[in-house]
DRENMITOR-379696 format. One record per residue (C-alpha): residue number from 1; residue in three letters; x, y, z. Coordinates in steps of 0.05 Angstrom, whole numbers. Layout:
DRENMITOR-379696
<NUM ALA <X Y Z>>,
...
END
This chain:
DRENMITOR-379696
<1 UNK <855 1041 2078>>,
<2 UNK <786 1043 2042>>,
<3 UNK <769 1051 1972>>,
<4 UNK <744 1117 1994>>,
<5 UNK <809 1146 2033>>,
<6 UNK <844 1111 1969>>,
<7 UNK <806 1155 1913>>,
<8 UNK <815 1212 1966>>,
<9 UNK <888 1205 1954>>,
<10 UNK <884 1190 1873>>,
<11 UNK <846 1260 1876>>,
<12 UNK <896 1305 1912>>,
<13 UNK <951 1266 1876>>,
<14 UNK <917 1286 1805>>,
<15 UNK <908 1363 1825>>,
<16 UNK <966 1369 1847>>,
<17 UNK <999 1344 1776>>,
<18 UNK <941 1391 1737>>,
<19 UNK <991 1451 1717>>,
<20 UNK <922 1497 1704>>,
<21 UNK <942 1511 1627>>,
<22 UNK <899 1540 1578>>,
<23 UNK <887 1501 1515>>,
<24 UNK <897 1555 1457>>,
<25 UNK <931 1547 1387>>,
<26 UNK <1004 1539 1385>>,
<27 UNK <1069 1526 1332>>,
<28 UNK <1062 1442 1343>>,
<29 UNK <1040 1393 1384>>,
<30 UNK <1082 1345 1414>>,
<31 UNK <1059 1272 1433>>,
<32 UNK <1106 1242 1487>>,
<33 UNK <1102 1164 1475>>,
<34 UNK <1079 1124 1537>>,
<35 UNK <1041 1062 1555>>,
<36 UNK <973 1099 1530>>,
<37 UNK <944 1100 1466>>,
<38 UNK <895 1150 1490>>,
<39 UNK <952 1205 1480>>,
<40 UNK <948 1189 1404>>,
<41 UNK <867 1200 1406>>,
<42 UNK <868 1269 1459>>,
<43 UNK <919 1296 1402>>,
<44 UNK <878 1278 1349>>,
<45 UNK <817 1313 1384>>,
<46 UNK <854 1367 1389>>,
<47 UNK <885 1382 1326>>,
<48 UNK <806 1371 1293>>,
<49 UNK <796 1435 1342>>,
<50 UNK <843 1469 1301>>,
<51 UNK <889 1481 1356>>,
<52 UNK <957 1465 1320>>,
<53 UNK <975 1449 1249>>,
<54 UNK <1031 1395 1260>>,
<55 UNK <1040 1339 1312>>,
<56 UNK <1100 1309 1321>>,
<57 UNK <1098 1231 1358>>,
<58 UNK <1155 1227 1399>>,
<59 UNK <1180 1156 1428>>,
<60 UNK <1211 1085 1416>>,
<61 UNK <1199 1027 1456>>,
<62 UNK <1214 1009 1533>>,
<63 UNK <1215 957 1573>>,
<64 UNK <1142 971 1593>>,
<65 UNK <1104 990 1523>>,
<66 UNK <1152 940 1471>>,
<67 UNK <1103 887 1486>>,
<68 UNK <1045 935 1466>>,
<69 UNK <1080 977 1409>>,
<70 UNK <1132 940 1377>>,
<71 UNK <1138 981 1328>>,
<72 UNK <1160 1041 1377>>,
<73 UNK <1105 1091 1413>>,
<74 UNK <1116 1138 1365>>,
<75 UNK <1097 1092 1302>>,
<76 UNK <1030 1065 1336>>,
<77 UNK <1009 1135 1360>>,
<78 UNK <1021 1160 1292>>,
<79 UNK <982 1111 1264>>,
<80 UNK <930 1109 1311>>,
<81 UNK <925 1189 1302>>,
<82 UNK <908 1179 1225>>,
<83 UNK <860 1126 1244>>,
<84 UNK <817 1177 1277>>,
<85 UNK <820 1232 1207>>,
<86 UNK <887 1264 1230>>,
<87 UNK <923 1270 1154>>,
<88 UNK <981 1231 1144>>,
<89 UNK <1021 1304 1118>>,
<90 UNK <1011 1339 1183>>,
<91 UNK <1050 1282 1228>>,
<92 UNK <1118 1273 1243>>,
<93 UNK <1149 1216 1280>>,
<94 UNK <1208 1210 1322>>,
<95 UNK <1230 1135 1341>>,
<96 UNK <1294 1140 1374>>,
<97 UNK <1280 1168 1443>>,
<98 UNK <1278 1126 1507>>,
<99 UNK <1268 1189 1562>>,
<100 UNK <1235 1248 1568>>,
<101 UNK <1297 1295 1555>>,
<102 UNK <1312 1250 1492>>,
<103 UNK <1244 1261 1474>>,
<104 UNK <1249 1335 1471>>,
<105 UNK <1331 1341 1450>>,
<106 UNK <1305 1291 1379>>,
<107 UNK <1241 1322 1368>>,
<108 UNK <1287 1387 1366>>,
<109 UNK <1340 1354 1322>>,
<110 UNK <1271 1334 1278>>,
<111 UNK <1246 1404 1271>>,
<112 UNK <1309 1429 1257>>,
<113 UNK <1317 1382 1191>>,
<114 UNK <1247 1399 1177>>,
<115 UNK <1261 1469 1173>>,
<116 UNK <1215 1479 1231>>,
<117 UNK <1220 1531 1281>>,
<118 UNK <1161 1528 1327>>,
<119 UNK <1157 1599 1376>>,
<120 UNK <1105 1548 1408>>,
<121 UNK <1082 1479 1435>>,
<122 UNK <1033 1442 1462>>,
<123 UNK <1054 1377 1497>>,
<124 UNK <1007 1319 1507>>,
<125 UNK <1030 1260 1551>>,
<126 UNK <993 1206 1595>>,
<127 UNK <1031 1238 1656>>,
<128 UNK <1067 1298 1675>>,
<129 UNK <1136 1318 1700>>,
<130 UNK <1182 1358 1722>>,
<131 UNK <1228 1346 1659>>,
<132 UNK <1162 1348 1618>>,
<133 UNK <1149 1421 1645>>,
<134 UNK <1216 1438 1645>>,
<135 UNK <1256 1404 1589>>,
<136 UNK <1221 1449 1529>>,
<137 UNK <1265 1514 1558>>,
<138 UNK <1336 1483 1555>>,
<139 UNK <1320 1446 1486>>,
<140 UNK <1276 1491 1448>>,
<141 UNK <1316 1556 1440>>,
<142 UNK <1358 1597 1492>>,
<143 UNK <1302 1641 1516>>,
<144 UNK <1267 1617 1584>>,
<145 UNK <1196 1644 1568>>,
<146 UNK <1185 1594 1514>>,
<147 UNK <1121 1579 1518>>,
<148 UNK <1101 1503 1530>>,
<149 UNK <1030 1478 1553>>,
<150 UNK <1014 1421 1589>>,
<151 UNK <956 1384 1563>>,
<152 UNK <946 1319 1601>>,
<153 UNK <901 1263 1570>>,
<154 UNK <849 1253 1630>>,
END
């Protein structure tokens, strides 16, 4: 296989993960800890545009990132986040999760102790999935039209 045939592939694999969402103001903006620090810094961009008033970091460590983050995902993107002018007061962290349905059943449990009640969200993550896309509907309140975009850090 070439290197052309290869980024041939790489291309029809990334359009057919790109979910076509808007970018447009919502309730909060959720950072889904990975391997990628970038996720921290497309957040940040975003939240300068205005586009959200709090961001919640969601993620501890795995197998993959503890070498990278040992303080958990969450902790380093937060702190990489206020690094780049993102105020410490408009953050919220949540260490605990190891998945993706952890990620969004804590960050729930978070809000909830916050007295937060988002209608909203924008979800930021270095990949998507199906339990990315569909994991905001079961844990976010009973009605199946919440809305939940997709913004991918390219």
């Amino acid at each position: 296989m070439t290197n052309e045939q290869i980024m041939a592939d790489a291309q029809t694999l990334w359009d057919y993960h790109q979910l076509g969402h808007e970018l447009r103001p919502t309730d909060i903006v959720i950072g889904l800890g990975s391997h990628d620090i970038g996720v921290a810094g497309h957040t940040a961009d975003l939240y300068h545009q205005g586009l959200f008033p709090p961001i919640v970091f969601t993620g501890a460590n795995a197998p993959t990132t503890i070498d990278v983050f040992p303080r958990d995902e969450a902790v380093h993107f937060n702190a990489r986040a206020i690094e780049l002018g993102v105020p410490p007061e408009a953050i919220l962290q949540e260490t605990k999760a190891i998945n993706t349905g952890e990620n969004f059943t804590l960050v729930k449990r978070l809000l909830d102790d916050q007295g937060l009640n988002p209608k909203s969200a924008t979800l930021i993550s270095a990949h998507t999935s199906s339990a990315a896309h569909t994991q905001p509907r079961e844990n976010f309140g009973p009605s199946p039209g919440f809305p939940a975009r997709l913004a991918l850090k390219a």
